[in-house]
DSSP file (Angstrom, degrees, kcal/mol; ACC not computed):
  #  RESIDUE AA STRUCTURE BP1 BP2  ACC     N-H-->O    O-->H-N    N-H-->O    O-->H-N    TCO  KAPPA ALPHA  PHI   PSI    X-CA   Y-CA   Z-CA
    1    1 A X              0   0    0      0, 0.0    52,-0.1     0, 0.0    56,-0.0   0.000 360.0 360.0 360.0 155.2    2.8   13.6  -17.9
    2    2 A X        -     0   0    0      2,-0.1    51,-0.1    50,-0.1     3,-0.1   0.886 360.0-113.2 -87.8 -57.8    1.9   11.1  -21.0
    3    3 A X  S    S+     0   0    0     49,-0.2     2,-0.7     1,-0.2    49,-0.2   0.163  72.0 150.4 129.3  -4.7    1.2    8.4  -18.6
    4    4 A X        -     0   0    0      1,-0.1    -1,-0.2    48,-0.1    -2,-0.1  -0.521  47.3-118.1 -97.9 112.5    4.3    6.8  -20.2
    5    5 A X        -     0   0    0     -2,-0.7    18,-0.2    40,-0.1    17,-0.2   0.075  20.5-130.2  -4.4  88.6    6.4    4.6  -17.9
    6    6 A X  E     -a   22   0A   0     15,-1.7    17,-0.6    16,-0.1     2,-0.5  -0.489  15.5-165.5 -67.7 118.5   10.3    5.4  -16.9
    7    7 A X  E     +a   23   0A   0     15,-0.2     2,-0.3    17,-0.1    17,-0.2  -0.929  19.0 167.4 -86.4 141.6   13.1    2.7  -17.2
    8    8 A X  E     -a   24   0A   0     15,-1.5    17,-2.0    -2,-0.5     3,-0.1  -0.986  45.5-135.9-133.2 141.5   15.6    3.7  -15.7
    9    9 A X  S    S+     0   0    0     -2,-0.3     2,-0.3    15,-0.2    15,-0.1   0.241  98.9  35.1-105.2  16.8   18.8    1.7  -14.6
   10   10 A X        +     0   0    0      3,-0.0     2,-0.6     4,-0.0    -1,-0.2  -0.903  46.8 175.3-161.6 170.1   18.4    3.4  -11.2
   11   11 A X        +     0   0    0     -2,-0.3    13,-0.1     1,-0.1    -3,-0.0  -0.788  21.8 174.7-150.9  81.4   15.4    4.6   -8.9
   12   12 A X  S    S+     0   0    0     -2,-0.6    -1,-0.1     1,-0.2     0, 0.0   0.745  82.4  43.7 -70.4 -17.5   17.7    5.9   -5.6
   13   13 A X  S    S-     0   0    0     -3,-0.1    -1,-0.2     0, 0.0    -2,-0.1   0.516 113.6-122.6-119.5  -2.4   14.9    7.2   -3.9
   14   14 A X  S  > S+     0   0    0      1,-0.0     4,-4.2     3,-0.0     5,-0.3   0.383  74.0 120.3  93.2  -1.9   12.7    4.2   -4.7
   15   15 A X  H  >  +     0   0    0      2,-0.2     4,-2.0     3,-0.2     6,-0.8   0.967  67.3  55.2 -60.5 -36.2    9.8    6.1   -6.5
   16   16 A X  H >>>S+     0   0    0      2,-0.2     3,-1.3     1,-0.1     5,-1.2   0.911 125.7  30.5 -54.8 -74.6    9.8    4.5  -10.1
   17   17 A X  H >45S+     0   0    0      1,-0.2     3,-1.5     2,-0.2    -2,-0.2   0.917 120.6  60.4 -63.9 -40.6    9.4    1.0   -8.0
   18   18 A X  H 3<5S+     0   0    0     -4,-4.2    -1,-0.2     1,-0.2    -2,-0.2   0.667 119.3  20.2  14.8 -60.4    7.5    2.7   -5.1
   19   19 A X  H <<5S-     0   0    0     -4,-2.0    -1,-0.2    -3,-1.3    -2,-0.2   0.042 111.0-110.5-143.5  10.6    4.8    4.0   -6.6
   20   20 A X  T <<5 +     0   0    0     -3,-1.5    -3,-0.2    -4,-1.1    -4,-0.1   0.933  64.0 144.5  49.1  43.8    4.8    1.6   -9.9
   21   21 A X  S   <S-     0   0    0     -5,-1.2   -15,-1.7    -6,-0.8     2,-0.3   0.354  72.5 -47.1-111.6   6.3    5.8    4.4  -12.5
   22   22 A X  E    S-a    6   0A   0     -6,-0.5     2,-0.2   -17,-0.2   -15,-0.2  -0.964  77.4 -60.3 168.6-140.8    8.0    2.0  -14.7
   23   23 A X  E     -a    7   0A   0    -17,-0.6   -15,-1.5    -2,-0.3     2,-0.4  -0.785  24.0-140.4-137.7 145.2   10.7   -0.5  -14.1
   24   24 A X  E     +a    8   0A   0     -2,-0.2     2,-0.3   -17,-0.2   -15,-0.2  -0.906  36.2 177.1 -91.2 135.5   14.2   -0.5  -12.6
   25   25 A X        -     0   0    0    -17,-2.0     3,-0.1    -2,-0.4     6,-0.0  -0.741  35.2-147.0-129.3-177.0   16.6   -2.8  -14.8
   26   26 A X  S    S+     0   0    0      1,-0.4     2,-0.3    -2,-0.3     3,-0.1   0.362  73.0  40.3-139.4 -11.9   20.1   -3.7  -14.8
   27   27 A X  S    S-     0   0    0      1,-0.2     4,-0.4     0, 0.0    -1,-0.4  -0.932  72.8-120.3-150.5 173.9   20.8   -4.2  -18.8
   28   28 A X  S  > S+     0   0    0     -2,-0.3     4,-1.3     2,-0.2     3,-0.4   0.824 118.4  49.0 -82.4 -45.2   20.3   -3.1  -21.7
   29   29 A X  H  > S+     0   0    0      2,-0.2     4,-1.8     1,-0.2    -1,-0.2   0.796 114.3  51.3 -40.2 -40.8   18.6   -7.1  -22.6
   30   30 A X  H  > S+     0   0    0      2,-0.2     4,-2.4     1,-0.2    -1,-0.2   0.762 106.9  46.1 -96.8 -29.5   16.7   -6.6  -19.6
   31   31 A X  H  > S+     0   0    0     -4,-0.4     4,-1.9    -3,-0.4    -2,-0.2   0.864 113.8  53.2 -84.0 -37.8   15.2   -2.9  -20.5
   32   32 A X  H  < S+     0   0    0     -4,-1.3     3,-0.3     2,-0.2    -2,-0.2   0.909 112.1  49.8 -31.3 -67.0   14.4   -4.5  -24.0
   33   33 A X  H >< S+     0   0    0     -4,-1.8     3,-4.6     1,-0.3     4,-0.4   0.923 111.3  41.8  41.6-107.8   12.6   -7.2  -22.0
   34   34 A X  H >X S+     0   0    0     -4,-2.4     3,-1.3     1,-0.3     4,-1.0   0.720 109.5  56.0 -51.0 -18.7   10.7   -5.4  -19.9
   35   35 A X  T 3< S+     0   0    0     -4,-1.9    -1,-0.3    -3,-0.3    -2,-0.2   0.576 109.0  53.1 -96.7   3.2    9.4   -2.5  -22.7
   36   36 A X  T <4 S+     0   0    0     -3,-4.6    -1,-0.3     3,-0.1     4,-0.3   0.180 105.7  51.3-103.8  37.1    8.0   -5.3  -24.9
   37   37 A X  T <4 S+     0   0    0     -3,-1.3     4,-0.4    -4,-0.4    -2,-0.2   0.468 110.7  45.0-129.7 -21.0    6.1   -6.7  -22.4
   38   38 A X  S  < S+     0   0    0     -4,-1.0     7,-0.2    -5,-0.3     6,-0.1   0.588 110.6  53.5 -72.3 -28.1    4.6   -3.8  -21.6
   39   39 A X  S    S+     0   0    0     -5,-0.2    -3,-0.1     1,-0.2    -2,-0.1   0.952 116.3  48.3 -77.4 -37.7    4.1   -3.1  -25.5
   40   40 A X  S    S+     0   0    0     -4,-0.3     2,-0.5     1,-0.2    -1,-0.2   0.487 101.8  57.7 -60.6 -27.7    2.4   -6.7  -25.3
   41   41 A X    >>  +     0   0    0     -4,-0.4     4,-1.2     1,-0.1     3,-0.7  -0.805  67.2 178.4-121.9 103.3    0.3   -6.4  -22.5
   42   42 A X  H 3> S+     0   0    0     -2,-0.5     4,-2.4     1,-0.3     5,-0.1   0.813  74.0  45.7 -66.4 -32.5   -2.3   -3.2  -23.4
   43   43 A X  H 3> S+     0   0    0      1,-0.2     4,-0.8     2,-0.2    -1,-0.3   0.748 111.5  45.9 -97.7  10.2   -4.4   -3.2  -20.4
   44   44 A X  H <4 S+     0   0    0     -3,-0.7     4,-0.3    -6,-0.1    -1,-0.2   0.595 111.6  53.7-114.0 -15.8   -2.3   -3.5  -18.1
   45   45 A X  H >X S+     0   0    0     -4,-1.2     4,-2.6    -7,-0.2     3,-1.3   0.898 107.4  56.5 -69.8 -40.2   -0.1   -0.8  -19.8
   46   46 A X  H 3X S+     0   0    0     -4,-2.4     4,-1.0     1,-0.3     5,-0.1   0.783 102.5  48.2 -73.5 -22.1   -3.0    1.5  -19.8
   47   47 A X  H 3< S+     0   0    0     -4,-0.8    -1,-0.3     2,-0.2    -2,-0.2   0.269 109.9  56.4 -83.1  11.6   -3.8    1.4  -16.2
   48   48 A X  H <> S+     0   0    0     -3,-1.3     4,-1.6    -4,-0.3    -2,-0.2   0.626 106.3  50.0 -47.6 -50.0   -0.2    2.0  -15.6
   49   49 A X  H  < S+     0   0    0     -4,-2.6     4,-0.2     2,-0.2    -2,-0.2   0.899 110.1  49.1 -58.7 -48.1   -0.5    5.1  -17.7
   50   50 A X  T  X S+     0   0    0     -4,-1.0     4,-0.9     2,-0.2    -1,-0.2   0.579 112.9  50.8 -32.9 -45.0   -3.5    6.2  -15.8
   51   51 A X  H  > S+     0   0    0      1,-0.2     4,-0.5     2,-0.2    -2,-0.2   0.955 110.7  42.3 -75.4 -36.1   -1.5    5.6  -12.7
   52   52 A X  H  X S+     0   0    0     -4,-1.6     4,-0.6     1,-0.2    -1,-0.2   0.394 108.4  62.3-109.8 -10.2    1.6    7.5  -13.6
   53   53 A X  H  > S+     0   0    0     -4,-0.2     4,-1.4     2,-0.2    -1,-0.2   0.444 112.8  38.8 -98.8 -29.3   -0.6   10.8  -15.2
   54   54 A X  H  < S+     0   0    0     -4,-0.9     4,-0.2     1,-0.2    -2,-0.2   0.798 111.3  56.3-125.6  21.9   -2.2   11.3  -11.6
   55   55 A X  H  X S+     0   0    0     -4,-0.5     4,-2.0     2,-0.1     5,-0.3   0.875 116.0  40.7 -52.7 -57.5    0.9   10.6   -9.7
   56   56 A X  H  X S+     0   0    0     -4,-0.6     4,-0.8     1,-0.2    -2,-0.1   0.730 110.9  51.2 -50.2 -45.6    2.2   13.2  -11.7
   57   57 A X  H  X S+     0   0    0     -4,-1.4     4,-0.8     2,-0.2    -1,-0.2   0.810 117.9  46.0 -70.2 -33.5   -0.8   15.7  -11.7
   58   58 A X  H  4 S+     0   0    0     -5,-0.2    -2,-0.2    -4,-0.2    -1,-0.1   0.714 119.8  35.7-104.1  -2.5   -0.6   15.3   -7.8
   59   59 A X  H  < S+     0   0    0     -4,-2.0    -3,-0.2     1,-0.0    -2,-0.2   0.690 131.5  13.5 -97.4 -23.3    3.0   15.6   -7.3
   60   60 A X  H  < S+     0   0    0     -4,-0.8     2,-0.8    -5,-0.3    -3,-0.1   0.122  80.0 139.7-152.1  36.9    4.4   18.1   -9.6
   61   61 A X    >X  -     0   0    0     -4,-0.8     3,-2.5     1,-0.1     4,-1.3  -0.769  45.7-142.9 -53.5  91.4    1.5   19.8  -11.0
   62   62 A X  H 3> S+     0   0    0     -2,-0.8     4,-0.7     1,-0.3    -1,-0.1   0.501  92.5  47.7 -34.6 -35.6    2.1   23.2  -11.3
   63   63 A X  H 3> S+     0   0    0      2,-0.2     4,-2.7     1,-0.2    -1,-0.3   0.623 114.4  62.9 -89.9 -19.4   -1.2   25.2  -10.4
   64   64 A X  H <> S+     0   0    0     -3,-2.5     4,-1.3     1,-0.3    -2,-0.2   0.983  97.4  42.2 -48.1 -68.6   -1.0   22.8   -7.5
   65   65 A X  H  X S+     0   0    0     -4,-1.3     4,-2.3     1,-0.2    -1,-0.3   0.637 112.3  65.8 -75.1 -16.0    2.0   23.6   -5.9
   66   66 A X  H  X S+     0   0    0     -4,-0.7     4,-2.7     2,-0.2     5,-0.3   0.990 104.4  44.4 -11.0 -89.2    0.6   27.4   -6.5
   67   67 A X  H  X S+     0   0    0     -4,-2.7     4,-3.2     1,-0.2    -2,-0.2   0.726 112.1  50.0 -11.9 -69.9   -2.0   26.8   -4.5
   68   68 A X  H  X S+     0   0    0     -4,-1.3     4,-2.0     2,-0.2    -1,-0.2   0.946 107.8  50.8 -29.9 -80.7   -0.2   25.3   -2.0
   69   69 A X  H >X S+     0   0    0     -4,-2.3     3,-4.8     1,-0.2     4,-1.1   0.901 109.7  55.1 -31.4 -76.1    2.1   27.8   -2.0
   70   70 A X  H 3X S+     0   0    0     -4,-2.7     4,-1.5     1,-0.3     5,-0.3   0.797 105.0  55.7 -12.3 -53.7   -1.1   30.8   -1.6
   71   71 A X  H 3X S+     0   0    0     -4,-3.2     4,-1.8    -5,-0.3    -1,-0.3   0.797  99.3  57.8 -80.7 -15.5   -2.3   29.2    1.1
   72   72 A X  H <X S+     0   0    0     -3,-4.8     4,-1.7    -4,-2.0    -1,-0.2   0.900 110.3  40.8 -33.4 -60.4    1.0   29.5    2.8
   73   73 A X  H  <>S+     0   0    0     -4,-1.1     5,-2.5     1,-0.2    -2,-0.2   0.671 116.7  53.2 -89.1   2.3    1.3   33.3    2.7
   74   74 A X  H ><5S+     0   0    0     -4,-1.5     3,-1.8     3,-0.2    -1,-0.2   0.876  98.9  53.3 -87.5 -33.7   -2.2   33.7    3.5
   75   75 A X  H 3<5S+     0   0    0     -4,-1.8    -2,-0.2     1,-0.3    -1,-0.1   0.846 117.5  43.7 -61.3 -22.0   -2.4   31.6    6.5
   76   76 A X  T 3<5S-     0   0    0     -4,-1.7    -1,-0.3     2,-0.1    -2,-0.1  -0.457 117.5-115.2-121.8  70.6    0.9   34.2    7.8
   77   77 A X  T < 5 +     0   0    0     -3,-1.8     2,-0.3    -2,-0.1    -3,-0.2   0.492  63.4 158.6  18.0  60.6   -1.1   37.1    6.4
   78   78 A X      < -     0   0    0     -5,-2.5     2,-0.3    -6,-0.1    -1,-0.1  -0.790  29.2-149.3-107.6 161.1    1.8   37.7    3.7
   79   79 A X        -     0   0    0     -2,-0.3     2,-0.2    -3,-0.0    -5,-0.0  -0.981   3.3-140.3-141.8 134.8    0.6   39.5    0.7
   80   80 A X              0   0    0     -2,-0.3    -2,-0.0     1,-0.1     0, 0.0  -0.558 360.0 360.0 -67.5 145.6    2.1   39.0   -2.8
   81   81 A X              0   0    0     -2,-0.2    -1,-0.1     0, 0.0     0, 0.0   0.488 360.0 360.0-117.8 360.0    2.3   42.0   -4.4
């Protein structure tokens, strides 16, 4: 991830508002709106950015879910071959 915010004109499972990784909107005015108000206020975009790069890193980080996975088959003493 960039760190860079999602609008989206829906968030069904409620992460984008959830977990404060961009904005849900309802128009096209209203997604204008919000992405210069983000372009307008820089610090508060940049700990957004910050926020949404280690959401990212800790949800859908690849070597992660590796890991994860490993420690699966080793704990029922599978072996990859």
């Amino acid at each position: 991830s960039r760190g860079l915010p999602v609008f989206s004109f829906v968030d069904p499972d409620n992460l984008i508002s959830d977990y404060g990784l961009g904005s849900k909107v309802t128009s096209i005015e209203e997604m204008a709106d919000v992405i210069r108000k983000k372009i307008n206020e820089k610090e508060t975009f940049l700990k957004q950015a910050q926020k949404i790069k280690l959401f990212f890193e800790e949800n859908f980080y690849v070597k992660k879910k590796i890991e994860a996975f490993e420690s699966i088959l080793l704990f029922n003493e599978i072996k990859p071959s």
